[in-house]
Short mmCIF file of the C-alpha atoms (twelve columns), coordinates in Angstrom:
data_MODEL
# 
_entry.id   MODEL 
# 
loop_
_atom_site.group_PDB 
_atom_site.id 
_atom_site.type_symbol 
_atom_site.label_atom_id 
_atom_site.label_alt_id 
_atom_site.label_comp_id 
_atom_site.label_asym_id 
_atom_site.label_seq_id 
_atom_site.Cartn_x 
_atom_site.Cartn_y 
_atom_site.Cartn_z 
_atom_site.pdbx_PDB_model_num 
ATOM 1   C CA . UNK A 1   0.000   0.000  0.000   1 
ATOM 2   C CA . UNK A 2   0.963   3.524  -0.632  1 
ATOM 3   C CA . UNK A 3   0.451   6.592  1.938   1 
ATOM 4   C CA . UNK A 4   0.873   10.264 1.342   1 
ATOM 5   C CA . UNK A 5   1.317   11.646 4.973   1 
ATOM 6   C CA . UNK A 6   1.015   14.409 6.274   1 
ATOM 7   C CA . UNK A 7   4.221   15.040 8.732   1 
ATOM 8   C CA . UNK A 8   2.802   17.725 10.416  1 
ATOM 9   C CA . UNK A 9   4.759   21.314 10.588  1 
ATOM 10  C CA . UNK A 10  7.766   20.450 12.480  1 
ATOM 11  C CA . UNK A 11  7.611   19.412 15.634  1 
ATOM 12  C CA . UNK A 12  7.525   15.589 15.267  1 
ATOM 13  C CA . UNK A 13  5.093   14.746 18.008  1 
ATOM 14  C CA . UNK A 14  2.905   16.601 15.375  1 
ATOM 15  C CA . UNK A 15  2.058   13.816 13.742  1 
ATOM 16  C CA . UNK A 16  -0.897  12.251 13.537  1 
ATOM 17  C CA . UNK A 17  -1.445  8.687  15.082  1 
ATOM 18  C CA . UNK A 18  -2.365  6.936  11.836  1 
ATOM 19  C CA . UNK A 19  0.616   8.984  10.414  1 
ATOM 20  C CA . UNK A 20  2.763   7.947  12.836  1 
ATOM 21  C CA . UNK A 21  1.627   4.024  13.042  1 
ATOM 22  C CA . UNK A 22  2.195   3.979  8.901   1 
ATOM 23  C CA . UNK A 23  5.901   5.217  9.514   1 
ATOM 24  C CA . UNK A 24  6.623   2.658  11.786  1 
ATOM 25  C CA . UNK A 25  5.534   -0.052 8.912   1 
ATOM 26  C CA . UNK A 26  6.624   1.457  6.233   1 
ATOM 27  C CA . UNK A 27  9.521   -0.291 4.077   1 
ATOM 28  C CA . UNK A 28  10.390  3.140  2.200   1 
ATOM 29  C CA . UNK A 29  9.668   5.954  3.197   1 
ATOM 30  C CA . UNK A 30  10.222  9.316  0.951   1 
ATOM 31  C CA . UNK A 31  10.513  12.510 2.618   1 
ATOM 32  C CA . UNK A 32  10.851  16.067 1.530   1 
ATOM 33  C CA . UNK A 33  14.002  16.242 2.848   1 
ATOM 34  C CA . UNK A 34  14.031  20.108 2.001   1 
ATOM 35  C CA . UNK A 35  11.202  20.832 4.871   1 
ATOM 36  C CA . UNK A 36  10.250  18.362 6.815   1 
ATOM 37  C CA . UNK A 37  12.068  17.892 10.445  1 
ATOM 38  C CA . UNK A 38  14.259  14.896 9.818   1 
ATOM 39  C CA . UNK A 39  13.864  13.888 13.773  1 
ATOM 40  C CA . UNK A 40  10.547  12.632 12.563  1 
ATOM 41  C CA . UNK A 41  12.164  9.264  10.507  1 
ATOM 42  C CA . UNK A 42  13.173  8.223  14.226  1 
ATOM 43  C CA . UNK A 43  9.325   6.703  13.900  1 
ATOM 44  C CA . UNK A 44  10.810  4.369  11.018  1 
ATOM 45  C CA . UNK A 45  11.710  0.607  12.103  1 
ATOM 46  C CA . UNK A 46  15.733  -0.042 11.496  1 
ATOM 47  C CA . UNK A 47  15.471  -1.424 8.195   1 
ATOM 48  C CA . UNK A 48  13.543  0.754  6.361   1 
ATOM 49  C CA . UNK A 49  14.790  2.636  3.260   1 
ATOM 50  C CA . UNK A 50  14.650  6.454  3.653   1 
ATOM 51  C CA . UNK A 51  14.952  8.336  0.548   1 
ATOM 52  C CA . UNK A 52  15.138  12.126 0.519   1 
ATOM 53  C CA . UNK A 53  13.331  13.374 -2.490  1 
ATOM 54  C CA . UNK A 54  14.605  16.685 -2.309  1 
ATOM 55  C CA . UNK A 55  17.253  15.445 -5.127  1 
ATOM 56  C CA . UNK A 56  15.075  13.523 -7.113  1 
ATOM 57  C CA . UNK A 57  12.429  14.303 -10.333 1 
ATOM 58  C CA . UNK A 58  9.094   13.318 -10.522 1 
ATOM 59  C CA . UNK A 59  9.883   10.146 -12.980 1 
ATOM 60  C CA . UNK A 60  12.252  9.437  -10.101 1 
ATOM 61  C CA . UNK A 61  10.267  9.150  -7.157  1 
ATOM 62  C CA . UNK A 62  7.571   7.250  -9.279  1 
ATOM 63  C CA . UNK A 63  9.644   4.554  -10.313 1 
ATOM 64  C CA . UNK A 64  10.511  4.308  -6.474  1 
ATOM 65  C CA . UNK A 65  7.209   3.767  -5.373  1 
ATOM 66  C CA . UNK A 66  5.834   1.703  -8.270  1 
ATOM 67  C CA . UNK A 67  8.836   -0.486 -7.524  1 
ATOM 68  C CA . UNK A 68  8.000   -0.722 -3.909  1 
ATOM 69  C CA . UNK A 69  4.557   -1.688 -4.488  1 
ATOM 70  C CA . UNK A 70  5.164   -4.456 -6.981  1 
ATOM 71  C CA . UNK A 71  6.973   -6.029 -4.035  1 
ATOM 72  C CA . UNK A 72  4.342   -5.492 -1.890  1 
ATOM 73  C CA . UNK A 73  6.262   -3.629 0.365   1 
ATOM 74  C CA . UNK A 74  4.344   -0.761 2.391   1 
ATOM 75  C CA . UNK A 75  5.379   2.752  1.160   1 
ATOM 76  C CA . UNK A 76  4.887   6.502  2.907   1 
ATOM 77  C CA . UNK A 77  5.618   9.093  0.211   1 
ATOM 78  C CA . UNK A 78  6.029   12.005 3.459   1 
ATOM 79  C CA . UNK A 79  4.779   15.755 2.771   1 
ATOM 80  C CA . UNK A 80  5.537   18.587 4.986   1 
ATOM 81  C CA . UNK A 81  2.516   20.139 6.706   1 
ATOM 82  C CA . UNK A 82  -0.956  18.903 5.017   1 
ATOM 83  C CA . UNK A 83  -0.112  16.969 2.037   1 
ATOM 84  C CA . UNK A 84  -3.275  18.900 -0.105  1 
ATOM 85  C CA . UNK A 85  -1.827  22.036 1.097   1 
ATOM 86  C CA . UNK A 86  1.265   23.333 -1.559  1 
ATOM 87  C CA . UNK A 87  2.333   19.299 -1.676  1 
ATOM 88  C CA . UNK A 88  2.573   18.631 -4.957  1 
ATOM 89  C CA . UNK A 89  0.723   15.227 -4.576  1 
ATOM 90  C CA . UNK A 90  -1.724  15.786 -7.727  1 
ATOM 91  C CA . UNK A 91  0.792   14.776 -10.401 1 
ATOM 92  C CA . UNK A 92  2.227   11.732 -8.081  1 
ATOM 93  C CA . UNK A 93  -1.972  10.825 -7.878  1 
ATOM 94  C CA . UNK A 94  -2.678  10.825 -11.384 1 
ATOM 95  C CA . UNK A 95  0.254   8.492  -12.149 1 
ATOM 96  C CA . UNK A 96  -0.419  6.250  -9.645  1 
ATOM 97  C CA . UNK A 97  -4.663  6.316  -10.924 1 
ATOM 98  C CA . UNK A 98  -3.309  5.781  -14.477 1 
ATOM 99  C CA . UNK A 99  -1.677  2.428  -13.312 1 
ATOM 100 C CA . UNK A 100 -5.029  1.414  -10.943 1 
ATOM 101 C CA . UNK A 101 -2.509  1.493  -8.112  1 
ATOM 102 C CA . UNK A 102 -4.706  2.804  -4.474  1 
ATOM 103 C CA . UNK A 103 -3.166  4.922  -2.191  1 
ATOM 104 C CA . UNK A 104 -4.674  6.308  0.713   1 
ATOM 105 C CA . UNK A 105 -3.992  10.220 2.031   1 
ATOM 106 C CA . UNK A 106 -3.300  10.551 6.234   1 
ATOM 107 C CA . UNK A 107 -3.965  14.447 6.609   1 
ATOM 108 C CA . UNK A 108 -1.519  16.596 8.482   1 
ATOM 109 C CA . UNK A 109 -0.936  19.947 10.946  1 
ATOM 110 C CA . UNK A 110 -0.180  21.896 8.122   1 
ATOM 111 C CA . UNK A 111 1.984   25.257 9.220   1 
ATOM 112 C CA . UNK A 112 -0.996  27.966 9.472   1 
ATOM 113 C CA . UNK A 113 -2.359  26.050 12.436  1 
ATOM 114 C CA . UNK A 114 0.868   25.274 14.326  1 
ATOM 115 C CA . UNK A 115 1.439   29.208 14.014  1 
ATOM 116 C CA . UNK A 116 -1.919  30.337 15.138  1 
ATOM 117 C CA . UNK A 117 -0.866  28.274 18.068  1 
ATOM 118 C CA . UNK A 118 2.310   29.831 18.262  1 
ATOM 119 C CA . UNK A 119 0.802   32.977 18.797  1 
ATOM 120 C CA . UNK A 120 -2.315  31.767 20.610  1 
ATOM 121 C CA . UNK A 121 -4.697  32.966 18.007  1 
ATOM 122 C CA . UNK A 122 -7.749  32.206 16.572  1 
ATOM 123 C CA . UNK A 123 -8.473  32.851 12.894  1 
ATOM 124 C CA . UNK A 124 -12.258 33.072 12.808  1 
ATOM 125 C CA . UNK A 125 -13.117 36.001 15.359  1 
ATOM 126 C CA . UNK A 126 -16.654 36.732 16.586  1 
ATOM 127 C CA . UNK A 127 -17.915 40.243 15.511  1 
ATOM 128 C CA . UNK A 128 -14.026 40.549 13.567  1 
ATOM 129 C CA . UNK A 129 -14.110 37.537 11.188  1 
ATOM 130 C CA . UNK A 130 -15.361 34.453 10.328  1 
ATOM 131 C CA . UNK A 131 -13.192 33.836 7.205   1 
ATOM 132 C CA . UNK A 132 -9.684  32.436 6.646   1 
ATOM 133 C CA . UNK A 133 -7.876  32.816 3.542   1 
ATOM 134 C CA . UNK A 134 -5.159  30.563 2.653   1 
ATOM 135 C CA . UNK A 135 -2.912  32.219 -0.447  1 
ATOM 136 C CA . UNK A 136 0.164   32.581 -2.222  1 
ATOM 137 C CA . UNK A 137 1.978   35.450 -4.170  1 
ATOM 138 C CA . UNK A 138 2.926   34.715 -7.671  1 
ATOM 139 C CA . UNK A 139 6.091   33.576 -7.869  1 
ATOM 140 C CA . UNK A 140 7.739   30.862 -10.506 1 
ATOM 141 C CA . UNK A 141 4.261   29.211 -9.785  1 
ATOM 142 C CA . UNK A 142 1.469   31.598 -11.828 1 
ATOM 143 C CA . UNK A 143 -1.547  32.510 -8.982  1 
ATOM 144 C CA . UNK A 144 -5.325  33.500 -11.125 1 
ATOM 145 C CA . UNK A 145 -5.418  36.858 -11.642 1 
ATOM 146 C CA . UNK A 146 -8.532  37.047 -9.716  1 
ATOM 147 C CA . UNK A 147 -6.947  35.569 -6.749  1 
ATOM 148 C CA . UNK A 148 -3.898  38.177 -6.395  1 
ATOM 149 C CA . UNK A 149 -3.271  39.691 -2.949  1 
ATOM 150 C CA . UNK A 150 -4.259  43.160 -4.009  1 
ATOM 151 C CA . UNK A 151 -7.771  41.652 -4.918  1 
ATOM 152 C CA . UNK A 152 -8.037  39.373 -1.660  1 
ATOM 153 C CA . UNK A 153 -6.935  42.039 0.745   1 
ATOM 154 C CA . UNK A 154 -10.139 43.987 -0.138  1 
ATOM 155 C CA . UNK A 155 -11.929 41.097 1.774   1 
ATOM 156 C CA . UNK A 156 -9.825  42.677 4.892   1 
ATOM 157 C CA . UNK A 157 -9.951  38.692 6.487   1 
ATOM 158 C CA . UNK A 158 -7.735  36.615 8.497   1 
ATOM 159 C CA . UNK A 159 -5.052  35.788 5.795   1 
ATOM 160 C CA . UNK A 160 -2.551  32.967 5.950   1 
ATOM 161 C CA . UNK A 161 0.439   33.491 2.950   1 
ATOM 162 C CA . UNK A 162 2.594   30.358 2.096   1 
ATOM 163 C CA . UNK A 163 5.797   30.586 0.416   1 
ATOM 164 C CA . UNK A 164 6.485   33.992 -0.514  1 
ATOM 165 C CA . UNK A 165 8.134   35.343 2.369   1 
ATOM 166 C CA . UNK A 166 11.129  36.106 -0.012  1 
ATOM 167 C CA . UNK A 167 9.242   38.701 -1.486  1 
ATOM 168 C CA . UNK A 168 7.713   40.614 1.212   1 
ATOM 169 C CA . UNK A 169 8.302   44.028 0.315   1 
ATOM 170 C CA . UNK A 170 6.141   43.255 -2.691  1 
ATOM 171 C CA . UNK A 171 3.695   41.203 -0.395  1 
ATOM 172 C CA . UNK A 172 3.095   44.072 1.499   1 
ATOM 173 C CA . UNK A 173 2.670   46.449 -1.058  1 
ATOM 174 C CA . UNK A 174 -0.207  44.400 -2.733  1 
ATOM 175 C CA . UNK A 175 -1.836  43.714 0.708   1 
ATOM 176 C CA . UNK A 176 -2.164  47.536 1.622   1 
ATOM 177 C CA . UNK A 177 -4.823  47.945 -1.487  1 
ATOM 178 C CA . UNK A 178 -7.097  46.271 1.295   1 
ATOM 179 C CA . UNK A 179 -5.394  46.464 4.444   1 
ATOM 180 C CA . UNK A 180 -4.617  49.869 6.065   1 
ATOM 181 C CA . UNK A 181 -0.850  50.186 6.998   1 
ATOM 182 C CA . UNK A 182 -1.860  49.720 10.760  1 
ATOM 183 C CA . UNK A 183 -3.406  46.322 10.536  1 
ATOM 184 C CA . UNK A 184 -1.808  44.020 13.245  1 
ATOM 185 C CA . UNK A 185 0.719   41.490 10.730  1 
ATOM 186 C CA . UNK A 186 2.749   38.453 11.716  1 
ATOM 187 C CA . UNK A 187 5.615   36.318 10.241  1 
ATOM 188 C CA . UNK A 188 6.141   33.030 11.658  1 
ATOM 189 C CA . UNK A 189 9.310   30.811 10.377  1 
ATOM 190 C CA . UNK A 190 8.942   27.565 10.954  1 
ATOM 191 C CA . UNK A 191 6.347   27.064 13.123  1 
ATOM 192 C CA . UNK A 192 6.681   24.401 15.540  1 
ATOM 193 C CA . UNK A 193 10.319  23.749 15.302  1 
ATOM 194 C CA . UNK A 194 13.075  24.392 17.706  1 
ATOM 195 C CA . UNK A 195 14.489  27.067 16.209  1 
ATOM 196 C CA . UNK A 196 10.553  28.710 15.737  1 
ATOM 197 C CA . UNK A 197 11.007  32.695 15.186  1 
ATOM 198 C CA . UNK A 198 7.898   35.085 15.517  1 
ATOM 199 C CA . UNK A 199 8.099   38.462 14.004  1 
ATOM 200 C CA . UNK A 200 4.734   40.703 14.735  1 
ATOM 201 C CA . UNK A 201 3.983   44.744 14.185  1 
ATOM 202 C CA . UNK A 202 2.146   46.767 11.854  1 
ATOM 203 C CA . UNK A 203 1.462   45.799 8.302   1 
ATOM 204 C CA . UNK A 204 3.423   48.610 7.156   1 
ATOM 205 C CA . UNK A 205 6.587   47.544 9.464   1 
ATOM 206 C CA . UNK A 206 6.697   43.899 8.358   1 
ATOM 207 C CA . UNK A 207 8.974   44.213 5.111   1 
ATOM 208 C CA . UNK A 208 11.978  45.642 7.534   1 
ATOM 209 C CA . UNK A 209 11.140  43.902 10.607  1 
ATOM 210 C CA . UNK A 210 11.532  40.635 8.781   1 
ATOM 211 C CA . UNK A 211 14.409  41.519 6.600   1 
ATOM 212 C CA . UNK A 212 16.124  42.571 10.009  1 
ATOM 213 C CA . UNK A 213 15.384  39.661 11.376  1 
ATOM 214 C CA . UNK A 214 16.755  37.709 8.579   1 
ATOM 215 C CA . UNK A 215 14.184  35.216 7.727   1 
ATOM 216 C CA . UNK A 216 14.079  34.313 3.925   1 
ATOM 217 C CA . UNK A 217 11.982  31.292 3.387   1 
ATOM 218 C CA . UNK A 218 10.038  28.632 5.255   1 
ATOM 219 C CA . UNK A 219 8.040   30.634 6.940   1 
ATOM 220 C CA . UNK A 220 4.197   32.156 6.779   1 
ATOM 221 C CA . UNK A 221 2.829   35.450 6.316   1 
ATOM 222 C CA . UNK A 222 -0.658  36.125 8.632   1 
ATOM 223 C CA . UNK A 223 -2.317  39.667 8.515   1 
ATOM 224 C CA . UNK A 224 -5.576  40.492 10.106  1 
ATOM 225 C CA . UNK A 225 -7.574  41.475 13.575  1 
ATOM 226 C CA . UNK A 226 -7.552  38.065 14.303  1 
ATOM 227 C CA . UNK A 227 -4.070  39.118 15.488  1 
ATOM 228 C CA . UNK A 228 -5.766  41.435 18.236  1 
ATOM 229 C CA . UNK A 229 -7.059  40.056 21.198  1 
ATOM 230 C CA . UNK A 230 -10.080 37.635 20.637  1 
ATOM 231 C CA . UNK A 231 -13.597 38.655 20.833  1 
ATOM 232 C CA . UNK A 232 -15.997 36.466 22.426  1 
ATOM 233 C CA . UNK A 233 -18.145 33.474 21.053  1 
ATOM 234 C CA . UNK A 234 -21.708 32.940 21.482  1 
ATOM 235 C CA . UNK A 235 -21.521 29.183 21.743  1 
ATOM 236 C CA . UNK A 236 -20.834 29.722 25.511  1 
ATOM 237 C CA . UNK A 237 -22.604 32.684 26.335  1 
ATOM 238 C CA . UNK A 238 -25.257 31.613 29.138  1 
ATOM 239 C CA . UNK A 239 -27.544 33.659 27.144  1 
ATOM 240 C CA . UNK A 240 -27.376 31.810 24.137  1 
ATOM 241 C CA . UNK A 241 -29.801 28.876 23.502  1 
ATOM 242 C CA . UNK A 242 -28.794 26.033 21.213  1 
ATOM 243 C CA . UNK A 243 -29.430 22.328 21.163  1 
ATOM 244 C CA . UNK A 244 -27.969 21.145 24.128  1 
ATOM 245 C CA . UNK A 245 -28.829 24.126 26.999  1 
ATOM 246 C CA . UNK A 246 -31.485 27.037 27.482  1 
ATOM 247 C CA . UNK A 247 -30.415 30.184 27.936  1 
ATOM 248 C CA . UNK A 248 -30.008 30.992 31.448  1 
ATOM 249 C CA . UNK A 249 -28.971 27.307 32.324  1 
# 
């Protein structure tokens, strides 16, 4: 059998259970050596063949797997975060539909949670926001032009912004057609990890704070009032009435 997993954003204890049970059967396991926490292959039993993909094409890791699986051996092809999160596991599906081969897909803590926890945040605010947008800036990749940051910043919601902290200045700049340069703004490089660095201020102040800081890559962009302090939900408000208790109770 074949197993995308989700490795979680760093911290290996992030895993999930199924996740983690998986790695400890696996025969080969192929990580993204480039970003996920390398303490996590501890999981592995001795013998198991750990391949870093990092180095490898597409044909590449293929040919590993479909090996693998004609020896009935038990593969985990290992994402960073949330494999259907930025993990490049379409292409690797197709090929392995075209051939009738099943796989099954273990979700993961992808990074935008581990940082809200970082900062002891919630995304979806009463009275602030109840939306979370999940985005990229164009880079090599191409985004739609209807989904550019200038055009989602109108929305003015909690906003999570994978792999583009190497361009902030011009992150910034497209945010502020929505945002005004006050809006509470956060970088968080990589989340979960030891070596975890937070970076928060004003939306207008984020460009130099983080180049100051030094951060580059592997880390997430978050702008929004969610960043504030939290407002307060209705689900337990003694006033409130819903299915299980009466206001008042």
């Amino acid at each position: 059998m074949i197993s995308f997993v989700g490795a979680g954003a760093g911290d290996p204890e992030l895993i999930t259970l199924k996740g983690y049970k998986l790695m400890q059967a696996a025969d080969l396991v192929i990580y993204a050596g480039s970003l996920v926490n390398e303490k996590i292959l501890q999981y592995c039993k001795p013998d198991a063949r750990l391949v870093n993909s990092a180095f490898l094409s597409l044909d590449e890791i293929m040919d590993l797997m479909l090996e693998a699986h004609n020896k009935d051996e038990q593969v985990v092809r290992l994402h960073t975060g949330d494999p259907s999160l930025y993990g490049a596991i379409g292409e690797q599906m197709q090929i392995l539909n075209e051939n009738n081969i099943p796989y099954t897909i273990v979700p993961g803590v992808s990074s935008f949670l581990a940082a809200a926890a970082s900062l002891k945040r919630e995304y979806t605010v009463p009275d602030k926001t109840q939306t979370l947008i999940i985005t990229r800036l164009e880079g090599r990749t191409p985004v739609p032009g209807k989904e550019s940051l200038a055009s989602l910043s109108k929305h003015q919601a909690s906003m999570a912004i994978f792999l583009s902290v190497g361009m902030i200045e011009q992150v910034v700049e497209e945010l502020l057609n929505g945002y005004p340069p006050d809006a509470p703004a956060a970088v968080v490089s990589r989340a979960s990890w030891q070596e975890e660095q937070i970076i928060q201020g004003s939306l207008q102040d984020l460009s130099k704070m983080t180049k100051e800081a030094g951060i580059t890559k592997t880390a997430l962009i978050l702008v929004g009032d969610f960043l504030k302090n939290s407002g307060q939900s209705k689900l337990y408000d003694k006033g409130f009435s819903h299915e299980y208790r009466k206001a008042g109770t």
